[in-house]
Every structure is written in C-alpha cells, then in structure tokens.
C-alpha positions as CSV (number, residue, x, y, z in Angstrom):
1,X,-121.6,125.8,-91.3
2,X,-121.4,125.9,-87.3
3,X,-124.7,127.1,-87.2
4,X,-126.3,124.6,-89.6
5,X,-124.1,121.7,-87.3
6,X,-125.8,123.3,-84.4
7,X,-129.4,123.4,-85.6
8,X,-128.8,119.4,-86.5
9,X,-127.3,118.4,-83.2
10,X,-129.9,120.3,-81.2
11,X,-133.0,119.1,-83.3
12,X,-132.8,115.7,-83.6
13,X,-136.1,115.6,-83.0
14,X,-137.5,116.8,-85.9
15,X,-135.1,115.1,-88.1
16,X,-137.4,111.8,-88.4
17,X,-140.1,114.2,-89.4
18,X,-138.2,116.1,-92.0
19,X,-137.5,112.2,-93.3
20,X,-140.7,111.8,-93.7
21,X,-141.5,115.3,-95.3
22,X,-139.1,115.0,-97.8
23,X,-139.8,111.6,-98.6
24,X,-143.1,113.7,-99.8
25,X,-141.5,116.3,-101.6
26,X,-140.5,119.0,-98.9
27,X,-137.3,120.5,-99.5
28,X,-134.7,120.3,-97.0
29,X,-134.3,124.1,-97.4
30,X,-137.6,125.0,-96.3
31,X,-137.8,123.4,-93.2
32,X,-134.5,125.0,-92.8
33,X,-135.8,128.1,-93.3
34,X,-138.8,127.3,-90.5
35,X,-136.9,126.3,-88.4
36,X,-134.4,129.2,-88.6
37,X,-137.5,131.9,-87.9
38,X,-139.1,129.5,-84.8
C-alpha cells in the first residue's frame, strides 16, 4: 500500500486527468499500470 500512497502523493498531477479518463470509462487500474512502467 506505501507504494500506491507514494505514486498518489507524487502525481497529483495526473490525478485531474485520470478524473477525466475515468469519467470516460478508463479504469483506474490501467493507468496504474502506465504509470507503474513510465
């Protein structure tokens, strides 16, 4: 869970985005998974 806690308080920047996304149908666990291989 610490890791997940860091990837959210280090990338609040693309948190509006993922908003967005999954406000189109993008599940959570993909960007998660994007932004785990960047």
């Amino acid at each position: 869970m610490k890791t997940i806690e860091i990837i959210v308080g280090d990338s609040k920047c693309w948190i509006a985005p993922y908003l967005l996304l999954n406000k189109q149908g993008v599940p959570f666990k993909i960007l998660m998974y994007l932004n785990a291989n960047l």
